[in-house]
N, C-alpha and C positions, 0 to 999 in steps of 0.2 A: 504494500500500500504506500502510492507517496504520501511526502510532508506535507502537512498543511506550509501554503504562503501565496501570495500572488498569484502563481499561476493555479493554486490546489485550493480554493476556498474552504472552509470546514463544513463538514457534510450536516444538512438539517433533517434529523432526525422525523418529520413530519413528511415531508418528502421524499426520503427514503427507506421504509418499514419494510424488515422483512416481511416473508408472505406468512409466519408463522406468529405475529406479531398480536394477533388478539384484534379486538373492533376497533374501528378508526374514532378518532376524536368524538364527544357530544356533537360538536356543530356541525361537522361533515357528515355523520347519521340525519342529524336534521335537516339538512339540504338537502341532500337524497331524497328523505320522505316528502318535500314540500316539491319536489323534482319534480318525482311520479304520481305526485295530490295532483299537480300540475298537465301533466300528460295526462291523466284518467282522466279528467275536467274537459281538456279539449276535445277527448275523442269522445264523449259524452256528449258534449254540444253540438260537434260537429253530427254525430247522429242524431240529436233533434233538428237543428236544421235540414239534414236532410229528409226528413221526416215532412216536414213545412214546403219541400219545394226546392230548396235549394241546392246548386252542385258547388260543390265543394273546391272552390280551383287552388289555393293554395294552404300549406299551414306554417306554425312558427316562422313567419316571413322576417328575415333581420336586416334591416337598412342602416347607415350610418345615421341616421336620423332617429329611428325608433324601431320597435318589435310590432307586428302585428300576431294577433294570436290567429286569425281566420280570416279567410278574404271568401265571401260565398255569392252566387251570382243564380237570381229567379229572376228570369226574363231581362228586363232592362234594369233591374235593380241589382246596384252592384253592392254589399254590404263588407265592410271594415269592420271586423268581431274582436270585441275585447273578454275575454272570458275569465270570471271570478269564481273560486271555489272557496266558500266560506262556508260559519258554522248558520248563519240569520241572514235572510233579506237585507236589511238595516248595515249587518256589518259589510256586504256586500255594497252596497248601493253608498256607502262609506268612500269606498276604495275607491270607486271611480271618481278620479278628478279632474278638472280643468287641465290642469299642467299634462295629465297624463292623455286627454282627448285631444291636444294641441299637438303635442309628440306623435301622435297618432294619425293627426292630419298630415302630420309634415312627412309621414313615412308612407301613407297612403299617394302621397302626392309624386315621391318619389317611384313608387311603384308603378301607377299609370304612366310614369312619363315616359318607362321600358316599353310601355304595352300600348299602340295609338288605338288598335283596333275596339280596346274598350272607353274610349273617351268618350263615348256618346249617351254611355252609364250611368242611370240617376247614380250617384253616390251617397251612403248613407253608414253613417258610425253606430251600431249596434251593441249589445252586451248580450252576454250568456252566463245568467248567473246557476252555479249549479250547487245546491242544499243536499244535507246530508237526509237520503230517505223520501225523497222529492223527487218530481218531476223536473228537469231544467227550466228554467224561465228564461223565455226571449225577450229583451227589451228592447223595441226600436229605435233607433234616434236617439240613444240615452247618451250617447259622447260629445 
């Protein structure tokens, strides 16, 4: 093994676990789980939507601008899905904020600009709030 020095920086122990090593950190378990809270939520709404009419044309879309969770298109309506998985309505409809429907726009905007043929697209920023034991709820125009 070289020496630690300039060229050999000291090895971080978080970063390098062996694989015998036991569970990874509290926080990195909890990011995971809010990971894949995260991914069940979408694939849940994205099947209500589809349910409602919609196809599905894009998911986790990442722009320098912003993240889209869904981009779903019924007829001339092109919707922009922000998708929340909370424990209440209330804490849901919490989450969704101005700063984060702005971000939203600017990433939607960016993504039409790749795509001309859908310019002619009402455009509409939606929600899919998904409760535990629940139906999903489609909110239209909530962003």
């Amino acid at each position: 093994m070289a020496a630690e020095g300039p060229m050999n920086p000291p090895r971080n122990d978080l970063q390098h676990r062996p694989l015998d090593a036991g569970p990874p950190p509290a926080h990195k378990a909890e990011r995971r789980r809010r990971y894949a809270t995260g991914r069940t939520a979408e694939i849940v709404a994205a099947g209500r939507l589809m349910l409602a009419g919609y196809r599905i044309l894009a998911r986790r879309v990442r722009t320098p601008l912003g993240e889209i969770d869904l981009i779903a298109r019924r007829g001339a309506r092109l919707a922009f899905v922000e998708v929340k998985a909370r424990a209440t309505l209330a804490e849901a409809e919490a989450a969704l904020t101005p700063r984060q429907g702005e971000r939203m726009r600017r990433a939607a905007d960016l993504w039409l600009a790749r795509r001309p043929h859908l310019q002619s697209c009402e455009r509409v920023f939606d929600a899919v709030v998904v409760l535990p034991r629940s139906w999903p709820l489609h909110l239209p125009n909530r962003m």
